[in-house]
C-alpha positions as semicolon CSV with decimal commas, in nm:
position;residue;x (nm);y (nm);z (nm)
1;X;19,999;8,396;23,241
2;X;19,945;8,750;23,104
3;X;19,597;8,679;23,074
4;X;19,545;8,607;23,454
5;X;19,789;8,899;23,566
6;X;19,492;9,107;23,381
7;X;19,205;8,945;23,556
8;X;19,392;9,007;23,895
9;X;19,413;9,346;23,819
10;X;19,060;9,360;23,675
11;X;18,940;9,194;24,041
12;X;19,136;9,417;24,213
13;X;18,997;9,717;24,077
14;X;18,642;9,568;24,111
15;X;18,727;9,503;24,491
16;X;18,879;9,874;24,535
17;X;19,232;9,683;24,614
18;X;19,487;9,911;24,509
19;X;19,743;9,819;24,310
20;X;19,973;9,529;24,417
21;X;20,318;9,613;24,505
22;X;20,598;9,525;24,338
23;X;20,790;9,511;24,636
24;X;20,642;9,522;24,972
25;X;20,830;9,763;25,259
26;X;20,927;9,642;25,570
27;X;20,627;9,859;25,779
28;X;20,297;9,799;25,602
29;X;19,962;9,896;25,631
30;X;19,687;9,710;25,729
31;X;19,605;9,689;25,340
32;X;19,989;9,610;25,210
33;X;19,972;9,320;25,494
34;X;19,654;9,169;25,337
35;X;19,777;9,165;24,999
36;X;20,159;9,030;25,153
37;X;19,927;8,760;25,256
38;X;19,737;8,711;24,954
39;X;19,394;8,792;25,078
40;X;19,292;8,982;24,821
41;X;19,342;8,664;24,618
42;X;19,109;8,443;24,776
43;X;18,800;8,627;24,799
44;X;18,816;8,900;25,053
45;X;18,792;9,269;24,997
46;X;18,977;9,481;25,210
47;X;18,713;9,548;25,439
48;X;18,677;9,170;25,519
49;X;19,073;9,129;25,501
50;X;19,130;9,408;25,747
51;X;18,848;9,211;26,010
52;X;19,014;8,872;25,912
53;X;19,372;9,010;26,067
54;X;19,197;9,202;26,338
55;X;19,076;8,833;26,419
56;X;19,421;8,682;26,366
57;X;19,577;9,000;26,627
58;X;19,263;8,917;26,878
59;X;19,424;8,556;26,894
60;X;19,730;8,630;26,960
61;X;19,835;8,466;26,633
62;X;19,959;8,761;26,489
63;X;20,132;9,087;26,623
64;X;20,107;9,454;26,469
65;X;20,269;9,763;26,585
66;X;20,082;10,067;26,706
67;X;20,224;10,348;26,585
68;X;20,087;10,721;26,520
69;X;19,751;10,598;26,588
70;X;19,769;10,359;26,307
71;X;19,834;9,990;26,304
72;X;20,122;9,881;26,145
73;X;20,222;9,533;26,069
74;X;20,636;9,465;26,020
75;X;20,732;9,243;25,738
76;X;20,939;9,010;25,946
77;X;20,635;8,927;26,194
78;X;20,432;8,824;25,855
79;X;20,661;8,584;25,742
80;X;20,681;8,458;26,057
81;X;20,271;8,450;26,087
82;X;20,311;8,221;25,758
83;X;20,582;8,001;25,858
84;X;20,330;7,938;26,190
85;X;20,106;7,857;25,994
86;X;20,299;7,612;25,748
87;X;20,460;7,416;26,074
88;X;20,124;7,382;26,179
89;X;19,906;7,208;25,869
């Protein structure tokens, strides 16, 4: 299990993720919400992750906050986004 903690790491370097939080905060950047939702697990880089929950906001399947010219995306409203999408499969 150590050994694939390092490889994470390793690909997250190589993918110019930043370092996974321990603990995510409650208002998150577009970045922190990717890696909440494990997209920097499965491929994307954070680039493709960011376009991926642009698509998901464009939907209507997701909702962010707009706040100081930034998006935002609350903690609460991605656990919700994931228990959507566990009712659903």
């Amino acid at each position: 299990m150590v050994k694939k903690m390092e490889n994470q790491t390793i690909n997250s370097v190589k993918d110019n993720w930043p370092e996974r939080p321990r603990v995510f905060p409650d208002l998150m950047t577009p970045v922190e919400a990717a890696m909440f939702l494990r997209l920097d697990q499965i491929g994307h880089n954070p680039e493709t992750a960011k376009r991926t929950l642009n698509y998901w906001r464009d939907q209507g399947q997701l909702k962010a906050t707009k706040y100081a010219r930034h998006i935002w995306f609350l903690k609460d409203e991605l656990s919700r986004f994931l228990q959507n999408k566990t009712e659903n499969q």
